[in-house]
N, CA, C and O of each residue as an XYZ file, in Angstrom:
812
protein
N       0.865     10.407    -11.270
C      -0.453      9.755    -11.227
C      -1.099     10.054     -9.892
O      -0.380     10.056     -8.893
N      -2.098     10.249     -9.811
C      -3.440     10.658     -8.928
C      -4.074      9.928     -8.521
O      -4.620      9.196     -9.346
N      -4.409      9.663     -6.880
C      -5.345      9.078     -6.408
C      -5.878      9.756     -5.210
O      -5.194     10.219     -4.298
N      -7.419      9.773     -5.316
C      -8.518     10.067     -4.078
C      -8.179      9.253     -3.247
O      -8.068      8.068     -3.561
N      -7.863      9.822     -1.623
C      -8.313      9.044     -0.396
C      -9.573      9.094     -0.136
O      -9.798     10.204      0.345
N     -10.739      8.331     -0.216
C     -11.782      8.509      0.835
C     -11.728      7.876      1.796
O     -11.403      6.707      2.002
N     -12.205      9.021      2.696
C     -12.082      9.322      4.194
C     -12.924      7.706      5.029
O     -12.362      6.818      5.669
N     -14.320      7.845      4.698
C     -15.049      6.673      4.910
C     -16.110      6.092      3.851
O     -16.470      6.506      2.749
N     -16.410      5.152      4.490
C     -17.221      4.124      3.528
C     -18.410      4.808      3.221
O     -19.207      5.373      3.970
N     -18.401      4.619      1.554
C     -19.737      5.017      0.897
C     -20.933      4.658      1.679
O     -21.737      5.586      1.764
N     -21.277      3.553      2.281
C     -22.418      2.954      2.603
C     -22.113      2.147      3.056
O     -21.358      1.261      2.657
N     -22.825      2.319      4.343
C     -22.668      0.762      5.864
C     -23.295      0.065      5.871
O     -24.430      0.524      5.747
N     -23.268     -1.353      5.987
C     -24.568     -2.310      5.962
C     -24.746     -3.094      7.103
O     -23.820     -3.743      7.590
N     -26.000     -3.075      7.611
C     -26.904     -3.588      8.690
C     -25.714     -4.900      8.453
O     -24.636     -5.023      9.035
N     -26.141     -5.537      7.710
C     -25.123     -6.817      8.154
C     -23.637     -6.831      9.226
O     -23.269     -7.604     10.111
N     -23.211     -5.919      8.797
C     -21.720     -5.815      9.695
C     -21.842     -5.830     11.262
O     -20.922     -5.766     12.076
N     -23.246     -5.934     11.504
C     -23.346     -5.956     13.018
C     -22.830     -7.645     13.841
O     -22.717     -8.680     13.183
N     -22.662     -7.585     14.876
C     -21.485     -8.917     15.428
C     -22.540     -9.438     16.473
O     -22.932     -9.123     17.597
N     -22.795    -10.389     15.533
C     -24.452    -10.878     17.086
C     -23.452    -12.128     18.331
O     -22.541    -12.956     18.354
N     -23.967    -11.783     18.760
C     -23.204    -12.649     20.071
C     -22.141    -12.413     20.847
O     -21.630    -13.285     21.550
N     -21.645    -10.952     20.760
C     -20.592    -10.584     20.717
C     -20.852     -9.216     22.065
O     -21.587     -8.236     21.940
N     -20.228     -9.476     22.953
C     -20.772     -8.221     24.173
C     -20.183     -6.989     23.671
O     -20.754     -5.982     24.091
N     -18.965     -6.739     22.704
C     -18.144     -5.809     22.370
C     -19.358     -5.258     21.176
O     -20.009     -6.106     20.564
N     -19.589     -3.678     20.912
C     -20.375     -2.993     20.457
C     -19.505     -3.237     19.252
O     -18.275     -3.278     19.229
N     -20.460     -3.413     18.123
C     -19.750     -3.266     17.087
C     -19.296     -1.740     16.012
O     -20.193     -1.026     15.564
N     -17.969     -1.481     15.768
C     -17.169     -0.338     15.336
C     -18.041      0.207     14.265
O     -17.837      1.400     14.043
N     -19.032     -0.401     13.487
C     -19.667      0.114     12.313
C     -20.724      0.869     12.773
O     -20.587      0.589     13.964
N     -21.956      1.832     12.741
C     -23.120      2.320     13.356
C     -23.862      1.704     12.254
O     -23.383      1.061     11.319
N     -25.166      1.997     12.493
C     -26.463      1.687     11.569
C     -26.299      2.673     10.956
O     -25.932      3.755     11.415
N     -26.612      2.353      9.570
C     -26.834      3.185      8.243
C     -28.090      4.346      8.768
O     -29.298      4.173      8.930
N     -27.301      5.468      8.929
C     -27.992      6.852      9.063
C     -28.250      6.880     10.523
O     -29.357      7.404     10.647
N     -27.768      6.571     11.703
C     -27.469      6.666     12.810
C     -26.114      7.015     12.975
O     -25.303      6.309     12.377
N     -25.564      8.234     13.861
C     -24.200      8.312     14.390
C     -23.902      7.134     15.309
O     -24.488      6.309     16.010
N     -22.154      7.648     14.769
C     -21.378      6.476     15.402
C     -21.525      6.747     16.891
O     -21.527      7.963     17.081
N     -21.677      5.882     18.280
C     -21.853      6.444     19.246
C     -20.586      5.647     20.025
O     -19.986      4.629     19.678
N     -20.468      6.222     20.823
C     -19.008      6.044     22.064
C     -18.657      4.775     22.485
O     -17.460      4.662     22.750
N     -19.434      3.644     22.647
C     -19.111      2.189     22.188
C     -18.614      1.790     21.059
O     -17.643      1.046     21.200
N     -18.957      2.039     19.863
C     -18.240      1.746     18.804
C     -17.472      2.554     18.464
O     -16.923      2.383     17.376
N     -17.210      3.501     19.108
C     -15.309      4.445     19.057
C     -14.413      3.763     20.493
O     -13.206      3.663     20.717
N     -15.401      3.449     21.140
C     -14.022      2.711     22.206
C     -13.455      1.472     21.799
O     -12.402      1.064     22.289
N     -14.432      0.522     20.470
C     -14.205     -0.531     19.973
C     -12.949     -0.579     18.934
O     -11.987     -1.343     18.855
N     -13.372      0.597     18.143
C     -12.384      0.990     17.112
C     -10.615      1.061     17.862
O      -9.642      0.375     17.549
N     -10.722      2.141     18.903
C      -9.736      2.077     20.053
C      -9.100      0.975     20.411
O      -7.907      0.682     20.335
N     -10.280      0.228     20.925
C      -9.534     -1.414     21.353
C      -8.786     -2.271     19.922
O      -7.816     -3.014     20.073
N      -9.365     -2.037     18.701
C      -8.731     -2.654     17.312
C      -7.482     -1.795     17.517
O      -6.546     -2.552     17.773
N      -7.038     -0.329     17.504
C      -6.068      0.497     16.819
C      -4.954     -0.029     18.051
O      -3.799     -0.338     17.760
N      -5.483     -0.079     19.458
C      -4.558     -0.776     20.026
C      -3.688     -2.309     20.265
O      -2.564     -2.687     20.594
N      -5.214     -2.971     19.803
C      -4.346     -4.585     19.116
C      -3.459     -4.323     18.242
O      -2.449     -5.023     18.317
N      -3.502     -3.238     17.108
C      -2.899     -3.123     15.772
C      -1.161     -2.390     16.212
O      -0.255     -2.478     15.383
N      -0.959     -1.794     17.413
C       0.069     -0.856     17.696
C       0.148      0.556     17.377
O       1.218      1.155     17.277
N      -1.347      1.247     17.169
C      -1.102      2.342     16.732
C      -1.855      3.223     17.934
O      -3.056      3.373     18.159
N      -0.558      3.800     18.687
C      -1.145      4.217     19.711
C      -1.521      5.271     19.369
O      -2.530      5.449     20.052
N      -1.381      6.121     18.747
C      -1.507      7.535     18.280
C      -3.365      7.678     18.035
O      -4.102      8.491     18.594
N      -3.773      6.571     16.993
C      -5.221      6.508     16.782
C      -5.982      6.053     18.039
O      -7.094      6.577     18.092
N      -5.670      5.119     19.205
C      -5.881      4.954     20.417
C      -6.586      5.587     20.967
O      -7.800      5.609     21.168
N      -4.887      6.723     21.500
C      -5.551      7.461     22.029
C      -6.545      8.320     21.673
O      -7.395      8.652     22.499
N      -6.556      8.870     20.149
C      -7.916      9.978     19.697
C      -9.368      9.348     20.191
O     -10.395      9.960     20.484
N      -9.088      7.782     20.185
C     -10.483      6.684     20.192
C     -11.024      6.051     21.718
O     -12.124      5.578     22.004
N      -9.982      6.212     22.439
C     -10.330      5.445     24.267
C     -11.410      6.542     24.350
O     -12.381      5.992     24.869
N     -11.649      7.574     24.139
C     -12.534      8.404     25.380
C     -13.845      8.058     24.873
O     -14.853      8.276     25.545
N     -13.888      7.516     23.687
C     -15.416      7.288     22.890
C     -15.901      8.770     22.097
O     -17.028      9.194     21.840
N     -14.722      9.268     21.871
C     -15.680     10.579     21.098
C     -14.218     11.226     20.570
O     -13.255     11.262     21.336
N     -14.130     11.811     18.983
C     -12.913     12.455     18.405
C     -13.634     13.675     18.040
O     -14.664     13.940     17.421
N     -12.594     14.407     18.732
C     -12.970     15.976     18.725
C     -12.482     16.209     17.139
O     -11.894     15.337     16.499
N     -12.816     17.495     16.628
C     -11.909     18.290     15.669
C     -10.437     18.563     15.494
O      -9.684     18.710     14.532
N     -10.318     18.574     16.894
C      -8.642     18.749     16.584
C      -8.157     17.842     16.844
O      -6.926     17.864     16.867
N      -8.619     17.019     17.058
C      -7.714     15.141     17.102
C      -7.790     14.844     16.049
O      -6.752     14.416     15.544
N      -8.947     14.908     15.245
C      -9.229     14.636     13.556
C      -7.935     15.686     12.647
O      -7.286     15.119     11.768
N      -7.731     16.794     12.868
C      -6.723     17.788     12.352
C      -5.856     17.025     12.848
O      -5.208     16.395     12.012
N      -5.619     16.861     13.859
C      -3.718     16.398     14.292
C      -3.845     15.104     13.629
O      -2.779     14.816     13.085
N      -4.704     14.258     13.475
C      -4.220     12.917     12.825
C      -4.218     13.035     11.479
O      -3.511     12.237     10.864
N      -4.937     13.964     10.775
C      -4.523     14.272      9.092
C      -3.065     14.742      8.906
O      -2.239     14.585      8.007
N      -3.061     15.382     10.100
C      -1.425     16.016     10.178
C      -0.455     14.662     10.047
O       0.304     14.806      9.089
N      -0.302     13.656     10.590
C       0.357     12.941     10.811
C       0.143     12.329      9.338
O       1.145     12.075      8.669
N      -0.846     12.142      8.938
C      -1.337     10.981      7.930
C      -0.963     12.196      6.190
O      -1.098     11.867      5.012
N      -0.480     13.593      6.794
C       0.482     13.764      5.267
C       1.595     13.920      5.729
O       2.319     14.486      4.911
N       2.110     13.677      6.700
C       3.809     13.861      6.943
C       4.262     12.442      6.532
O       5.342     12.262      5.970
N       3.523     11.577      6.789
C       3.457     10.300      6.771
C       3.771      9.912      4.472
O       4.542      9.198      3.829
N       2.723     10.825      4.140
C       2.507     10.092      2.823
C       3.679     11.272      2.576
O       4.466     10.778      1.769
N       3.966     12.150      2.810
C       5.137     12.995      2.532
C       6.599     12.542      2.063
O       7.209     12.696      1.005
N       6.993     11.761      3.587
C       8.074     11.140      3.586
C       8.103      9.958      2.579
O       9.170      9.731      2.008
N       6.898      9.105      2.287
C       7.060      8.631      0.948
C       6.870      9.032     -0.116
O       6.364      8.140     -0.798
N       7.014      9.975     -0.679
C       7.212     10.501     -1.662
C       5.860     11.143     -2.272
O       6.007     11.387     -3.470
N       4.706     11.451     -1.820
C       3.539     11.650     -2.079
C       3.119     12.573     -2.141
O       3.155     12.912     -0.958
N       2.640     13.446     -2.713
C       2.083     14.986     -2.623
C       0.400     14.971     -1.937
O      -0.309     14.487     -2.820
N      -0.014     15.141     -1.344
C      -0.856     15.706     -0.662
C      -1.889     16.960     -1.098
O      -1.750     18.039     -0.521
N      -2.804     16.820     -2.003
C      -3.744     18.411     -1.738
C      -4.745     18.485     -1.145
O      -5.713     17.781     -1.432
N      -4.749     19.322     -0.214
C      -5.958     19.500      0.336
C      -5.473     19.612      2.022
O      -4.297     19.392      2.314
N      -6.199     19.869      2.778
C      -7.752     19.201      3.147
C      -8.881     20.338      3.241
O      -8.897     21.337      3.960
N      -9.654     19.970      2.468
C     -11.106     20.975      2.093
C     -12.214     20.879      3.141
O     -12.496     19.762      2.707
N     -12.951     21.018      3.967
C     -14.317     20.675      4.055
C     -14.841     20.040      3.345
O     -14.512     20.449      2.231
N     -15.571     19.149      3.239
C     -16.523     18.449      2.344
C     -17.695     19.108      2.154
O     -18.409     18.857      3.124
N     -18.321     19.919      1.288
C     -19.576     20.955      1.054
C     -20.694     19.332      1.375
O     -21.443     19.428      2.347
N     -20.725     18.449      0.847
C     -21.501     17.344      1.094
C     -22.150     17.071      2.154
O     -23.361     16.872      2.251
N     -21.065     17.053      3.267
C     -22.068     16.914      4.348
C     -21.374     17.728      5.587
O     -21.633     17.392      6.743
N     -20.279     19.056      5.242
C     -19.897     20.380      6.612
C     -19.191     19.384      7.144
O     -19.135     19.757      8.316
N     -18.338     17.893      7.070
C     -17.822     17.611      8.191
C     -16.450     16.972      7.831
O     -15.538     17.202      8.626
N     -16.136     16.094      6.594
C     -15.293     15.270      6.338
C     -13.943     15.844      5.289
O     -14.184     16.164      4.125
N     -13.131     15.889      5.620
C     -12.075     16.482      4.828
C     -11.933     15.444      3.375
O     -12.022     14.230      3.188
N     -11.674     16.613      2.521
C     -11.820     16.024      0.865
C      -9.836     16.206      0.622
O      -9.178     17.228      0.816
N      -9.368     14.942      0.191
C      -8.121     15.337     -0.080
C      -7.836     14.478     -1.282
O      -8.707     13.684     -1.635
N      -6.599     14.565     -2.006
C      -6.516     13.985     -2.991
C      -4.126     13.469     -3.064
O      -3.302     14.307     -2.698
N      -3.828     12.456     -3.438
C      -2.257     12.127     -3.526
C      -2.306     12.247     -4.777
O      -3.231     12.445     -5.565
N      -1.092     12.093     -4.896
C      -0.087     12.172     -6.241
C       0.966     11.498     -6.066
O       1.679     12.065     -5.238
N       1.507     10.345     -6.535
C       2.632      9.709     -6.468
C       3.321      9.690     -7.079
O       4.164      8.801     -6.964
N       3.447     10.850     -8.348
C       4.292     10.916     -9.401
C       4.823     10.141    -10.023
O       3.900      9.532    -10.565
N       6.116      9.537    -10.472
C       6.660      8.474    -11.245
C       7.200      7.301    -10.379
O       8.137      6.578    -10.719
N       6.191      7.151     -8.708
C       6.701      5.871     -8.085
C       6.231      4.933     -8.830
O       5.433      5.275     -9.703
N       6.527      3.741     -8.721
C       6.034      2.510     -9.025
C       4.560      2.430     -8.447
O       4.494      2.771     -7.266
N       3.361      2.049     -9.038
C       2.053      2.311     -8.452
C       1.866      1.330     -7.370
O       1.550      1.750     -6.257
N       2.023      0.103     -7.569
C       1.922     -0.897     -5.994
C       2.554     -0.381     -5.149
O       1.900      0.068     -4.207
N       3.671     -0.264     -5.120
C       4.820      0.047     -4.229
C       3.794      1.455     -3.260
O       3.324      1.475     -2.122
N       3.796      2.605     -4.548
C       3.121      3.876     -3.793
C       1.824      3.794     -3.326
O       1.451      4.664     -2.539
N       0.953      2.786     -3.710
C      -0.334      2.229     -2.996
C      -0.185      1.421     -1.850
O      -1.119      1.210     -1.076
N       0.916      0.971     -1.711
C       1.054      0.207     -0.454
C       1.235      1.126      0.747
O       0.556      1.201      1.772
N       2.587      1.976      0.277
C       2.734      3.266      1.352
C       1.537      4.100      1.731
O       1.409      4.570      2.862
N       0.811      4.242      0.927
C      -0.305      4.966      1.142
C      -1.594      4.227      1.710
O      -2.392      5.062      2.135
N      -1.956      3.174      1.821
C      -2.640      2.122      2.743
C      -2.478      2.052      3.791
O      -3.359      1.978      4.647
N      -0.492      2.065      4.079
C      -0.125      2.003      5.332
C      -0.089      3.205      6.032
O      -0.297      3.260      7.245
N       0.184      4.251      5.278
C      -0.142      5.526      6.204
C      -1.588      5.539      6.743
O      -1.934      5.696      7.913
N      -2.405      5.332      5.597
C      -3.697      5.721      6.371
C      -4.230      4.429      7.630
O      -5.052      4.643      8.521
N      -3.566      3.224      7.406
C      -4.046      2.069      8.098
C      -3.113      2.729      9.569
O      -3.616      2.384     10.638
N      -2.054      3.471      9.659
C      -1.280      3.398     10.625
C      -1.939      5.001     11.673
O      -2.197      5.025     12.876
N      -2.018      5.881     10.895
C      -2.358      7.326     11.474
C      -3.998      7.525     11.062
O      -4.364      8.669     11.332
N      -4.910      6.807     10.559
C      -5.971      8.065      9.876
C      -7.120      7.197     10.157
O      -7.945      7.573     10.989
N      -7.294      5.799      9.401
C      -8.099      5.456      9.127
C      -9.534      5.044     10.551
O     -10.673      4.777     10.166
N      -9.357      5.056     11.342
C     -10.143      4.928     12.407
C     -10.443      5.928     12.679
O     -11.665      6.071     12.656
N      -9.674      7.121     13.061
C      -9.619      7.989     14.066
C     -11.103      9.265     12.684
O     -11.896     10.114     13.091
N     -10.912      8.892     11.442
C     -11.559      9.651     10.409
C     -12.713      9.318     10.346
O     -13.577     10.152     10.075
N     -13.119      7.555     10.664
C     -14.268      7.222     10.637
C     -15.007      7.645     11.992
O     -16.057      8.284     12.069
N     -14.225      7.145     13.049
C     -14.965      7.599     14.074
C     -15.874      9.313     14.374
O     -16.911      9.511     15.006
N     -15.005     10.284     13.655
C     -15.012     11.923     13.873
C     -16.505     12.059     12.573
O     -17.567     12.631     12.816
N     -16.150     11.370     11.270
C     -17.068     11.860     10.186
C     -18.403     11.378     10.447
O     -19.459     11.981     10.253
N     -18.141      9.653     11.140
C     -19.760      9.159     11.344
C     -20.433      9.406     12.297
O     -21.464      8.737     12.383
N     -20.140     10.526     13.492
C     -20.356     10.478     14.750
C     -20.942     12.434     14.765
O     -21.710     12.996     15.546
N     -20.282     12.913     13.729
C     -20.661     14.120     13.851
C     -22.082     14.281     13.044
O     -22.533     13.438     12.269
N     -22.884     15.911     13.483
C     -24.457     16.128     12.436
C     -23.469     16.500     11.361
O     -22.265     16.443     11.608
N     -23.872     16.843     10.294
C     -23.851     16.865      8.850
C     -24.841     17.841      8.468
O     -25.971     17.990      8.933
N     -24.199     18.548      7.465
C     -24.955     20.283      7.254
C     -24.036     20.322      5.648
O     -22.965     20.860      5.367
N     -25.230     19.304      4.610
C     -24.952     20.276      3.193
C     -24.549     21.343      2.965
O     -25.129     22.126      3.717
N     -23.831     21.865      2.308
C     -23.883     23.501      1.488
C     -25.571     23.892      0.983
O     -26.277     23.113      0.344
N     -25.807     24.672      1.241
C     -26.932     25.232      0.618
C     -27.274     24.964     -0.754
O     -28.186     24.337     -1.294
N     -26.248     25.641     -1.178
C     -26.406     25.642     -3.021
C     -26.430     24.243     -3.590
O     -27.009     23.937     -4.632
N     -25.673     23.331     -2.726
C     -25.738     21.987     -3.560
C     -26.999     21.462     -3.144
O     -27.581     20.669     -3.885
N     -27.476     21.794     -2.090
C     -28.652     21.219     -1.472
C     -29.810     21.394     -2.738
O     -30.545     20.575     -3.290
N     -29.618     22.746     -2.903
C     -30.701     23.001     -4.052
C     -30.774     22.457     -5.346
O     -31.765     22.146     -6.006
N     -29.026     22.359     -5.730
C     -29.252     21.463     -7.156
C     -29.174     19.930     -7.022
O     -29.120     19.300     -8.079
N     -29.162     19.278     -5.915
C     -29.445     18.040     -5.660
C     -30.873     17.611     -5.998
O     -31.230     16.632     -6.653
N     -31.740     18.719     -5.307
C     -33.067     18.573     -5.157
C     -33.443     18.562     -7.078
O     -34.168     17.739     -7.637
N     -32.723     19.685     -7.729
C     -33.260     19.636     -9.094
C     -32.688     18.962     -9.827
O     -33.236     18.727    -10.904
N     -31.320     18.362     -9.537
C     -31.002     17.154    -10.769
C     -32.186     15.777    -10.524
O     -32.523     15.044    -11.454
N     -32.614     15.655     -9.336
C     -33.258     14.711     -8.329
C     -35.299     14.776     -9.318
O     -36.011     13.934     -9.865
N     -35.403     16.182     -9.043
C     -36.499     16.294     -9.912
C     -36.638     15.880    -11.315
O     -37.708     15.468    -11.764
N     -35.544     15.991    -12.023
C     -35.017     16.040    -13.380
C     -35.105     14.897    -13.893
O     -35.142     14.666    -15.102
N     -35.164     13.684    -12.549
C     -34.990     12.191    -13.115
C     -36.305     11.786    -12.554
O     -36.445     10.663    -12.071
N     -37.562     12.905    -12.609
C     -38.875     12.718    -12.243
C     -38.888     12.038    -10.607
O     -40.004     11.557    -10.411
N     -38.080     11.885     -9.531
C     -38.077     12.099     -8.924
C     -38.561     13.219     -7.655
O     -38.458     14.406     -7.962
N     -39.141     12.863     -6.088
C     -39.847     13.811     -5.829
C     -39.219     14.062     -4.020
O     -39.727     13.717     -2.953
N     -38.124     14.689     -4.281
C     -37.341     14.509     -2.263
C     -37.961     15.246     -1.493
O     -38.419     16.270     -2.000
N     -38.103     15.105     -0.626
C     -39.073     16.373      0.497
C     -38.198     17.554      0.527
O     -36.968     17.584      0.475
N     -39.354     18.884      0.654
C     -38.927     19.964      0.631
C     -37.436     20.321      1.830
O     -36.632     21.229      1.620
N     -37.392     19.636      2.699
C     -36.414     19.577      4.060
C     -35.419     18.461      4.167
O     -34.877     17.986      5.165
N     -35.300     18.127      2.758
C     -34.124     17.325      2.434
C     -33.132     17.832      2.601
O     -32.758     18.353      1.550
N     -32.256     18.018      3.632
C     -30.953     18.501      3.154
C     -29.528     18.181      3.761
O     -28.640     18.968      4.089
N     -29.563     16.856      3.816
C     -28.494     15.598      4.241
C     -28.836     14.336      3.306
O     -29.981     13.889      3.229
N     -27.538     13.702      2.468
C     -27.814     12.507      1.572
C     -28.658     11.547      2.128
O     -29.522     11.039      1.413
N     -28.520     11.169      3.488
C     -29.635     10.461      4.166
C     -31.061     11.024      3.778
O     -31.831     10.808      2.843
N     -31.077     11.602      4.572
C     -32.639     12.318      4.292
C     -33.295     12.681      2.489
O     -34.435     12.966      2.122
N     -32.060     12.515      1.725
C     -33.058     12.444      0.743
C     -32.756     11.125      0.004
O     -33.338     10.998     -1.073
N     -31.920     10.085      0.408
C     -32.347      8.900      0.073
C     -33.495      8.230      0.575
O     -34.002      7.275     -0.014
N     -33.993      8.774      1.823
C     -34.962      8.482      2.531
C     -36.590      8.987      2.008
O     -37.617      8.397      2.344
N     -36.557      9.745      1.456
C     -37.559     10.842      0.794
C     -37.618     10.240     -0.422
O     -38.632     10.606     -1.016
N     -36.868      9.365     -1.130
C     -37.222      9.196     -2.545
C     -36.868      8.048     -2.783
O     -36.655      7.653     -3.930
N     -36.733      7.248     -1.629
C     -36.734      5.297     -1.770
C     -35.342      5.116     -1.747
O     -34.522      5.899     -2.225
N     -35.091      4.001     -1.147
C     -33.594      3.330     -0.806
C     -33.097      2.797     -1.960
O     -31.900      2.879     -2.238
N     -34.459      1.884     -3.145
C     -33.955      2.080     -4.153
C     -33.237      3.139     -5.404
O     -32.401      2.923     -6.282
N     -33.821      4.057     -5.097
C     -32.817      5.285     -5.647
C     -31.892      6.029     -5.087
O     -31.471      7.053     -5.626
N     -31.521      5.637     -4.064
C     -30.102      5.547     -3.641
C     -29.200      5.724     -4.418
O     -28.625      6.785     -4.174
N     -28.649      5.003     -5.541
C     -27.503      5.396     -6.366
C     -28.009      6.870     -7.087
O     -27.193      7.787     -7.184
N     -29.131      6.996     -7.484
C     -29.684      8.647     -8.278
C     -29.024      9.769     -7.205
O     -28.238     10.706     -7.351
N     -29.778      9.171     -5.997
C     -28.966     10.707     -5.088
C     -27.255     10.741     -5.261
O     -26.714     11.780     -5.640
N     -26.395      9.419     -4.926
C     -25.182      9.789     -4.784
C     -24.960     10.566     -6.499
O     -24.377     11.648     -6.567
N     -25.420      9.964     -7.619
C     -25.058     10.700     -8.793
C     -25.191     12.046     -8.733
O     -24.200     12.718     -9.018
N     -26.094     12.531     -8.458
C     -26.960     13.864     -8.365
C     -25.689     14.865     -7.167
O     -25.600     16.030     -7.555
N     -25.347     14.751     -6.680
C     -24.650     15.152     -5.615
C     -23.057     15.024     -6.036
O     -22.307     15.980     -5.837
N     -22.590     13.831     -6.612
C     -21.401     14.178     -7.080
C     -21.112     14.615     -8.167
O     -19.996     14.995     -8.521
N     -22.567     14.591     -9.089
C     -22.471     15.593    -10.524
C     -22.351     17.079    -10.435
O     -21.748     17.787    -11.241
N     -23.116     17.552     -9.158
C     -23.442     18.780     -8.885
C     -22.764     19.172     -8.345
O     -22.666     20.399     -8.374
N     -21.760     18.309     -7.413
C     -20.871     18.873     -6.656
C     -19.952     19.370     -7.752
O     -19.880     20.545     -8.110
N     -19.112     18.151     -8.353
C     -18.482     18.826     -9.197
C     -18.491     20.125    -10.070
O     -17.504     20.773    -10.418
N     -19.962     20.402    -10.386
C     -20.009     21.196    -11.045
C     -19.852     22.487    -10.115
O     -19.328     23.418    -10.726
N     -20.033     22.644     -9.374
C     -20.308     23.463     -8.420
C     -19.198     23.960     -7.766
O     -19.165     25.131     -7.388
N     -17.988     22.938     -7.539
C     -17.018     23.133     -6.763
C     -15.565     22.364     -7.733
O     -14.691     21.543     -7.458
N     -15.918     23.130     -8.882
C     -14.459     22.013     -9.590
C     -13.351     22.175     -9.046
O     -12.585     21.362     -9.565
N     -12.660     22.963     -8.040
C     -11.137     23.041     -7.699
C     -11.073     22.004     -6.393
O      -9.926     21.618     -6.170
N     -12.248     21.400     -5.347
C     -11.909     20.293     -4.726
C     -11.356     19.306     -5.223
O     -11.565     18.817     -6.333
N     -10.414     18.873     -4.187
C      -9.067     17.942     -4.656
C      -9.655     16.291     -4.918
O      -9.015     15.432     -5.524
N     -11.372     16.048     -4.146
C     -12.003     14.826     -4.396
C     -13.428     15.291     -3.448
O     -13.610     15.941     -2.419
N     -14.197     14.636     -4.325
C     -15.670     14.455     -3.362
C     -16.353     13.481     -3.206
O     -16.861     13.131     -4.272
N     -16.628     12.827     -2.325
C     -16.873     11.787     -1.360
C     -18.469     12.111     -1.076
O     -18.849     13.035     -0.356
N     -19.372     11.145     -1.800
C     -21.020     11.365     -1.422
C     -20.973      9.807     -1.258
O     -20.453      9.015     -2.044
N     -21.832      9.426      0.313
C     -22.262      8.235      0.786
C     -23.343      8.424      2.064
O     -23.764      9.477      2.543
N     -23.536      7.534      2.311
C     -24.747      7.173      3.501
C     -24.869      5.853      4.129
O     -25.745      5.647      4.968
């Protein structure tokens, strides 16, 4: 049996912000990068939690590429040793930045192998992924860019010609149609790219 990791949250909400609170809060504003206060915050959580490994990727306020690689590294040796198969890690054509991967837990018991797999990513991944995916620009694939724009037309919809980040064309064609773009993008993706191991469209 098969399950998608996604990397980060579909969609951030203004609410999650911490009023009264001098510590920057770990979430960014919806369609703003994550900026170096809320990766030193994340840091200060991964170190309450004991995971020095994500820490350190997070004290300097900024996760390079290869801190993001070395902590995926850890986070399938990790689901490895429990018994987990691992495919991937792809680029994400979606937005050029977030690795697309997908487990397999074969004939474990499913709680049991969902637990291990929570804890890997809660122990090696899960910060150090948000911080790197929400903090970096974002650069569609071309080709999906284009059939985004025409599944998008298709539902009489109208995105600006220079749409070409899920932001920017949820932005171009109302916040209420928000769910049309993520459809449009993971229909097309799929179609487009059926051998990715999972695809992950949010904003």
């Amino acid at each position: 049996m098969s399950r998608s990791l996604k990397s980060a949250v579909a969609a951030v909400l203004a609410a999650a912000a911490l009023a009264g609170c001098s510590t920057a809060p770990a979430v960014p504003t919806p369609g703003q990068p994550m900026g170096a206060a809320q990766i030193r915050a994340l840091a200060q959580e991964e170190g309450e939690a004991g995971h020095a490994q994500q820490q350190a990727a997070l004290e300097d306020g900024a996760v390079t590429f290869q801190e993001y690689d070395e902590a995926f590294a850890r986070l399938e040796s990790c689901l490895t040793e429990h018994g987990v198969t691992v495919e991937g890690p792809v680029v994400s054509p979606v937005d050029g930045v977030r690795y697309e991967f997908s487990s397999d837990f074969g004939s474990r018991e499913q709680s049991a192998a969902l637990a291990d797999i929570d804890e890997c990513n809660a122990v090696h991944w899960t910060s150090v992924a948000k911080a790197y995916e929400l903090s970096q620009p974002q650069s569609m694939d071309p080709p999906l860019v284009e059939a985004t724009s025409a599944c998008l037309h298709a539902r009489g919809l109208d995105p600006a010609p220079e749409a070409d980040v899920i932001a920017e064309f949820v932005k171009s064609v109302g916040e209420e149609n928000g769910d049309a773009v993520l459809e449009c993008v993971q229909h097309e993706g799929a179609r487009l790219y059926p051998d990715l191991p999972s695809l992950t469209a949010g904003y």
